[in-house]
C-alpha positions in Angstrom: 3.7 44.8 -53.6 5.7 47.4 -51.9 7.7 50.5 -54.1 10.0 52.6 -52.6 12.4 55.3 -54.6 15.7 56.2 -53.5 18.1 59.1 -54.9 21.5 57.9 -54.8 23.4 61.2 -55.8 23.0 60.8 -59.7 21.4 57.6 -59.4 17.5 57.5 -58.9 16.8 53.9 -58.3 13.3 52.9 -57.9 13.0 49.6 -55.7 9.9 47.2 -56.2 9.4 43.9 -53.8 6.8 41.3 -55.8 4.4 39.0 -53.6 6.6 36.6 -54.4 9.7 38.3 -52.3 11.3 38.8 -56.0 13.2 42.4 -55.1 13.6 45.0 -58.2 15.5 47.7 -58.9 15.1 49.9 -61.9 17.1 52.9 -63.1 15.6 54.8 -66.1 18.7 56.1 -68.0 17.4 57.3 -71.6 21.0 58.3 -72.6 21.4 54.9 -75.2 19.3 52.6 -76.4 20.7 49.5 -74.5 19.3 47.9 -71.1 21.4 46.0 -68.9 20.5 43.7 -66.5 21.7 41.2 -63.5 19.9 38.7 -62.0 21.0 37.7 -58.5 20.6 34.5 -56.6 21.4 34.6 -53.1 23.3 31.3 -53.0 26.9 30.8 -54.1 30.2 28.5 -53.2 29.6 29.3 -49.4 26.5 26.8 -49.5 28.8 24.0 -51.1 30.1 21.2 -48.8 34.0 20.7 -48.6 33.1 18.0 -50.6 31.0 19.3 -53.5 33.7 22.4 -54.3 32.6 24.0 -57.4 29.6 22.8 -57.8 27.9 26.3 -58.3 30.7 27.3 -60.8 29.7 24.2 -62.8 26.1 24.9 -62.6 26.5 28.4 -63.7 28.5 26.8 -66.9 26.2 24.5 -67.8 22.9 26.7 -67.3 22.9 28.7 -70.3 23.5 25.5 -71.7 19.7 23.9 -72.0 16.4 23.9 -70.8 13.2 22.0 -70.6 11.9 23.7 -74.0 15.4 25.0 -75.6 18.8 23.2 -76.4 21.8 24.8 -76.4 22.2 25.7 -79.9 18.9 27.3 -79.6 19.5 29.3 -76.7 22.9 30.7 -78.3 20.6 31.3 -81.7 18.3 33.2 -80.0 20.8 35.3 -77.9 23.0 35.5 -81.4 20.6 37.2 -83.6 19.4 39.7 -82.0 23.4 41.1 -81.2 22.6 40.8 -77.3 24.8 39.0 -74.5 23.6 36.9 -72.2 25.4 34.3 -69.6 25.5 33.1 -65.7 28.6 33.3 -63.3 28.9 32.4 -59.4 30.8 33.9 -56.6 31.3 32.5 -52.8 28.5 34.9 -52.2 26.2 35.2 -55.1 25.2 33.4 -58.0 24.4 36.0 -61.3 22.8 36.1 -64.8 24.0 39.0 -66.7 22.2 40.1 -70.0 22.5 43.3 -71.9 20.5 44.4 -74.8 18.9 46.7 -77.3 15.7 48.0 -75.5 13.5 46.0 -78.6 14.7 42.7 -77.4 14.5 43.3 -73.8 11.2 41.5 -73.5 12.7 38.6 -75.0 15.9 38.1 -73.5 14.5 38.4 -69.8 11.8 35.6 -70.6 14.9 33.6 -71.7 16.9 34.4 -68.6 13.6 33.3 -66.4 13.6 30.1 -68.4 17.4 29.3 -67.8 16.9 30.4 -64.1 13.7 28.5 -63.0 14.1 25.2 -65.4 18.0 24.3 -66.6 18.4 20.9 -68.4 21.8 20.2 -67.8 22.5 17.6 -70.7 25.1 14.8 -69.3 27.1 15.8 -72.6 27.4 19.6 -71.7 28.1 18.3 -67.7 31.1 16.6 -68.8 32.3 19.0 -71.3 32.1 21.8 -68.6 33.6 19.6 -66.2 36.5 18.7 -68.5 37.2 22.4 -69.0 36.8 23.4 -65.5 39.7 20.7 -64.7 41.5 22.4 -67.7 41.6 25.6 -65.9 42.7 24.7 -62.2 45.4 22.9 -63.8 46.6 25.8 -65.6 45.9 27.6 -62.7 48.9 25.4 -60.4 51.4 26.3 -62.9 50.9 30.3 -62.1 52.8 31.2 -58.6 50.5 34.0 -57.9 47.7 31.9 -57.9 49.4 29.4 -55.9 50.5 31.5 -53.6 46.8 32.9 -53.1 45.4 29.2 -52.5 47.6 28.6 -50.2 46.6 31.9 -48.4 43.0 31.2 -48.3 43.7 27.6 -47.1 46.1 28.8 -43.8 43.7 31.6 -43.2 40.4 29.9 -43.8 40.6 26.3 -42.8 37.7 24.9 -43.1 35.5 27.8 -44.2 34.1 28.0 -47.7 36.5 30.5 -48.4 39.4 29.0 -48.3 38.9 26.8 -51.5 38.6 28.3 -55.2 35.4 29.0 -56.6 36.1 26.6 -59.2 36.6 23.9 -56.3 39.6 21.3 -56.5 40.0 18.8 -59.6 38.9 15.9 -56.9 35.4 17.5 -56.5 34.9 18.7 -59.1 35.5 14.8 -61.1 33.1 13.3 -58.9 30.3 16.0 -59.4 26.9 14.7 -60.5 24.1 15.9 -62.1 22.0 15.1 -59.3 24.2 17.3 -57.6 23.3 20.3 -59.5 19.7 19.7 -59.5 19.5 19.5 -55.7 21.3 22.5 -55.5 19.5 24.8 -58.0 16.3 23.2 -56.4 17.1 24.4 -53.4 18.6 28.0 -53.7 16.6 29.3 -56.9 13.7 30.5 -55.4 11.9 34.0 -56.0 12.5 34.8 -52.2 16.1 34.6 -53.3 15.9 36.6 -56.4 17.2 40.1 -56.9 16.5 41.6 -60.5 18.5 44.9 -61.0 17.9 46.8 -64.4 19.3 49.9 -65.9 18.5 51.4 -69.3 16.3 52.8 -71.6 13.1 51.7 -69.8 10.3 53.0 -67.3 10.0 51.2 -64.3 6.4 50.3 -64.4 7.3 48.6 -67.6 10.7 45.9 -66.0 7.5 45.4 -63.1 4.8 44.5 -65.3 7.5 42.0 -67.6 9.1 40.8 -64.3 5.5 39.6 -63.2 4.7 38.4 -66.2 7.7 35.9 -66.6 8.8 35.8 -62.4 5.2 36.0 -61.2 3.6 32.2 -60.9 6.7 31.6 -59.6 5.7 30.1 -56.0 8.0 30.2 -52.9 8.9 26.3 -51.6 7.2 25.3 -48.5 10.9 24.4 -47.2 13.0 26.8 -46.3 16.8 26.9 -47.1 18.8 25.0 -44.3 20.7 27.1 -42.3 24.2 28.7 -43.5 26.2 27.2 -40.6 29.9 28.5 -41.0 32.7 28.0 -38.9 33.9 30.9 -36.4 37.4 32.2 -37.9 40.5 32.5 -35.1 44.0 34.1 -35.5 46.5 32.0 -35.6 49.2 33.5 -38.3 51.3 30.9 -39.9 54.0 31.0 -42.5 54.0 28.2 -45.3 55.8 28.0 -48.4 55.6 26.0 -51.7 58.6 25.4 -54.0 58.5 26.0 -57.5 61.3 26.4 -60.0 60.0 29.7 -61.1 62.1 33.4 -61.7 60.7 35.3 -59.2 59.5 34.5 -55.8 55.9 35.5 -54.9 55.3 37.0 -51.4 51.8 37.4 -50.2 51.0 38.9 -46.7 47.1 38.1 -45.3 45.2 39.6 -42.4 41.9 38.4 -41.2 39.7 41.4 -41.9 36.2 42.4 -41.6 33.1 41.7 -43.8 30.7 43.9 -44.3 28.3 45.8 -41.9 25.4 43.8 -41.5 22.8 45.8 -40.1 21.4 43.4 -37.8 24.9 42.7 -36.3 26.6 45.0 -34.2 29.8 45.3 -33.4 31.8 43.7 -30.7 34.3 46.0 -29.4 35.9 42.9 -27.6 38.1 40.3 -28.7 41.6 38.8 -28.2 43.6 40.2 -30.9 46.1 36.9 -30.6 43.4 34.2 -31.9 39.2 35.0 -31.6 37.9 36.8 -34.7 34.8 39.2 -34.0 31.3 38.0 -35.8 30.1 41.7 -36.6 32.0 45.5 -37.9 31.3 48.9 -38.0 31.1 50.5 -41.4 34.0 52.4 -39.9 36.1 49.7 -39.3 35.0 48.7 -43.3 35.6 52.1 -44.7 39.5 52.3 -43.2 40.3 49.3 -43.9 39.1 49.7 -47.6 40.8 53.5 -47.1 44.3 52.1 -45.8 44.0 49.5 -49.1 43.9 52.1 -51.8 46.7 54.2 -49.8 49.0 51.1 -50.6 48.3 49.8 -53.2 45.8 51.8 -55.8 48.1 52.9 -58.7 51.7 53.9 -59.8 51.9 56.5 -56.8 50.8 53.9 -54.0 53.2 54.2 -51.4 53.8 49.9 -52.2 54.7 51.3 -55.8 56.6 54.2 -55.2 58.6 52.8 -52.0 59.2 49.1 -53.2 59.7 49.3 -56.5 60.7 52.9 -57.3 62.7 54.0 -55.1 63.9 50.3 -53.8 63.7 48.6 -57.4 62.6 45.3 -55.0 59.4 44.2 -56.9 58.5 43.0 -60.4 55.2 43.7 -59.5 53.7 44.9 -56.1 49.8 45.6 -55.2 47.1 44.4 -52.6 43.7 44.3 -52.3 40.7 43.7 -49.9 37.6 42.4 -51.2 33.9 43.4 -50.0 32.6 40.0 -48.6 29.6 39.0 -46.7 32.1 37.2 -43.9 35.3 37.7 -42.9 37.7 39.3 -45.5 41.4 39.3 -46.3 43.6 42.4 -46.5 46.3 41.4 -48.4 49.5 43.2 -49.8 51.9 41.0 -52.3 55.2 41.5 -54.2 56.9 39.6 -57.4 60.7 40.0 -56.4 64.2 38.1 -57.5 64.3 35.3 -55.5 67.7 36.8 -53.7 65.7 39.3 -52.3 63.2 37.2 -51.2 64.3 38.0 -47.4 64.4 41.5 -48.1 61.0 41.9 -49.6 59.1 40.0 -46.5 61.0 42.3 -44.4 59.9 45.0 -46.4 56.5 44.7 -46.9 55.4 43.9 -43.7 57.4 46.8 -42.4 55.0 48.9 -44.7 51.9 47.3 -43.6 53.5 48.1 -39.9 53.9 51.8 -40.6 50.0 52.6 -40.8 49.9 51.1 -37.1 52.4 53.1 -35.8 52.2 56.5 -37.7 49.1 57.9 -39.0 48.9 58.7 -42.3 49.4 62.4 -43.0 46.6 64.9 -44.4 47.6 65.0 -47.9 47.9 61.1 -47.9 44.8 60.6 -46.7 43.2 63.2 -48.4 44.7 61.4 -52.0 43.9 57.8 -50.6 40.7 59.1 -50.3 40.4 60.8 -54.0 41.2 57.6 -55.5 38.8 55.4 -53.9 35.9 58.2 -54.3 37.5 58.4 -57.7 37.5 54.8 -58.9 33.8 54.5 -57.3 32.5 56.7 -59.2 34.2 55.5 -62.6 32.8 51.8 -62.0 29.0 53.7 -62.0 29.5 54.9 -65.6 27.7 52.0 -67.8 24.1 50.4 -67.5 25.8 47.4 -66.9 27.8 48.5 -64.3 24.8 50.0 -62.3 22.8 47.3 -62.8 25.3 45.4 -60.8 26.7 47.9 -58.2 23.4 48.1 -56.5 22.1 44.3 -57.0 24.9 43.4 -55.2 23.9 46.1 -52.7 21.0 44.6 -52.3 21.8 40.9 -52.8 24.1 41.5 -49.8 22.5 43.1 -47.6 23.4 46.7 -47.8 20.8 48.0 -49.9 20.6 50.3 -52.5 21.5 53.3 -49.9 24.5 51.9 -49.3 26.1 53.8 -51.9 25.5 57.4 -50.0 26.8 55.7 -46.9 30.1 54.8 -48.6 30.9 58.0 -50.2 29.6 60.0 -47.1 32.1 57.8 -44.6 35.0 57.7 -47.0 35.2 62.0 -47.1 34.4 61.4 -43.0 37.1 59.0 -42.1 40.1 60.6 -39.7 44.0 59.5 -40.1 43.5 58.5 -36.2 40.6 56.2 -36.8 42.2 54.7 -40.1 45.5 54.2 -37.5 43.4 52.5 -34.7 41.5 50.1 -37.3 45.0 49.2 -38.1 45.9 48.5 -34.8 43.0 46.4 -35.0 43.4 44.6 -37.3 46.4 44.9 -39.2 48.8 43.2 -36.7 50.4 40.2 -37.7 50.1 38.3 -40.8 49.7 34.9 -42.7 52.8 34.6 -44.8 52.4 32.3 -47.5 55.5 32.2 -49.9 55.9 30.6 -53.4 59.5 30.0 -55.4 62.7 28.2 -55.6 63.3 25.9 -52.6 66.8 27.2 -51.4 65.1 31.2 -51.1 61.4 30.2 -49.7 61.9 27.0 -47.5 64.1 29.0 -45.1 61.1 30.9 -43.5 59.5 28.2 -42.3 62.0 26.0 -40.9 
């Protein structure tokens, strides 16, 4: 077993690798008498086939749901009476079990979250009921434009990556999804090798490794290794589509192909046809403008989107953006809600804005308060044990590791205007327009 400790400003996080290749991150925090934790697998929707689409959403609804010893009702009993929370969710890029709990009961509840993890029942019944919902909800989500408009972004900028579908998949897959299915699946991505357990509360560390080995420890690594992620490369070939809906306001959603985060055992090519190829590796300064230039547009009621679209141009309902953290290729997107007579208008506009940080860099005080708000916001999602269990599971789950969070703070106060501008000449230069609203205002753009 190997034990390093690492002081991430506040945060001392002691990290702890099992035999097994179980990873294990502990942060003492004595303040309340509640311990968090999150469980990671290292699996997720980008190790579904096109055609088995949501099959790790499904599994992560049905897991709390039985196991080889418990049924469901006993599972939620045990959970229930002791006041604590415990329940699964799955992302493209990880698969999670969250608990949280009074530091009496931890003992308990992370036996029952190695039970759920290593042997999951999943009854036919609850299979069907969890499939019946998940239909439920992509149906309801076709009748929200926003959400339509974001499918149909993912799908012209993704193709045949996993991330251009949903995480809950599409209501054809997801029908035809056995159980079989979900027991090849967890079978072949729940190992210990895969397994990052990240706990914060009142607790020592030698106290989560001693119950870690004592639930996690017999828990033997496969002989066969996981097959290959084999992903398609991603080329630039901006499109415009648009879908017509009867609705009151038109959504318009801009998308750039934008970069993942930095792997270190990639490096960065510095070469690539900004027309079409899409580079396999970034810098962590080509990450930290990009995530810079996002909160400069779009983080808050004083966002330039905000304050120049809707304020002072009274164009947009609603106007934002965003660009996830993602272990391949992101999107940088910026998107507005606007009457569907100004539909022209606001395309014109919004790109025009997303323009601007190519051809002007951004002046000191706007970087300087771009840069205050993403610091800012980083440090507020550190505040609960919860919330550090996960930041630096993910760190690790991904990659990163748990020193990751120095880097980011130390190369967001670095970051120059003229880099941020040149990573937008990068990669900021022409989007995927994907348009949603009535026929006569949306058709016309891509005609």
């Amino acid at each position: 077993m190997n034990l390093i400790s690492v002081d991430s400003y506040s945060h001392h996080i002691h990290r702890m690798v099992l035999d097994n290749g179980i990873v294990v991150l502990v942060k003492h925090n004595p303040a309340a008498d509640i311990i968090a934790a999150r469980l990671f697998i290292r699996a997720g929707s980008q190790w579904e086939t096109t055609a088995q689409a949501g099959l790790s959403h499904l599994l992560s609804a049905v897991m709390t749901k039985g196991t080889d010893r418990l049924s469901s009702l006993e599972i939620a009993e045990a959970v229930e009476s002791v006041g604590a929370s415990l329940g699964s969710d799955s992302t493209t890029d990880y698969f999670l079990v969250s608990l949280k709990t009074v530091s009496a009961d931890f003992a308990t509840m992370l036996k029952l979250a190695g039970e759920l993890l290593r042997s999951p029942s999943i009854p036919e019944h609850e299979l069907e009921l969890e499939q019946r919902l998940t239909l439920q909800a992509i149906r309801s989500q076709q009748e929200q434009p926003f959400t339509v408009a974001f499918d149909q972004l993912r799908q012209m900028m993704y193709a045949n990556h996993p991330y251009a579908l949903s995480n809950l998949g599409t209501e054809a897959t997801v029908a035809q999804l056995q159980r079989d299915d979900l027991l090849q699946y967890h079978q072949t991505h729940f190992r210990p090798d895969h397994l990052v357990i990240s706990v914060c509360g009142r607790i020592q560390p030698a106290e989560v490794l001693s119950l870690v080995q004592e639930v996690f420890g017999d828990w033997a690594v496969p002989s066969q290794p996981v097959p290959p992620l084999n992903l398609p490369a991603l080329e630039r070939f901006p499109t415009r589509r648009a879908i017509a809906q009867a609705t009151q306001q038109t959504i318009v959603m801009l998308g750039y192909l934008a970069p993942a985060i930095p792997r270190p055992e990639l490096q960065a090519s510095d070469t690539f046809s900004a027309e079409t190829s899409f580079p396999a590796a970034y810098s962590l300064e080509e990450y930290i403008a990009l995530k810079l230039l996002s909160s400069y547009l779009s983080n808050g009621l004083s966002s330039r989107l905000f304050v120049e679209l809707r304020e002072k141009r009274g164009l947009a309902y609603e106007v934002s953006g965003f660009y996830p953290t993602r272990l391949h290729p992101a999107q940088f997107v910026v998107y507005m809600g606007t009457a569907p007579e100004n539909t022209e208008t606001a395309l014109t506009s919004l790109q025009a804005e997303v323009d601007r940080l190519r051809h002007h860099p951004l002046e000191p005080q706007e970087i300087q308060t771009a840069k205050n708000k993403l610091l800012g916001q980083y440090a507020l999602g550190k505040q609960t044990n919860a919330q550090i269990a996960q930041i630096f599971g993910w760190y690790e789950t991904i990659g990163l590791g748990i020193e990751f969070d120095q880097q980011f703070q130390a190369a967001v106060s670095e970051i120059s205007a003229e880099v941020a501008q040149a990573v937008a000449q990068r990669y900021l230069v022409q989007p995927y327009v994907s348009l949603v609203g009535p026929a006569d205002w949306v058709l016309p753009f891509v005609q």
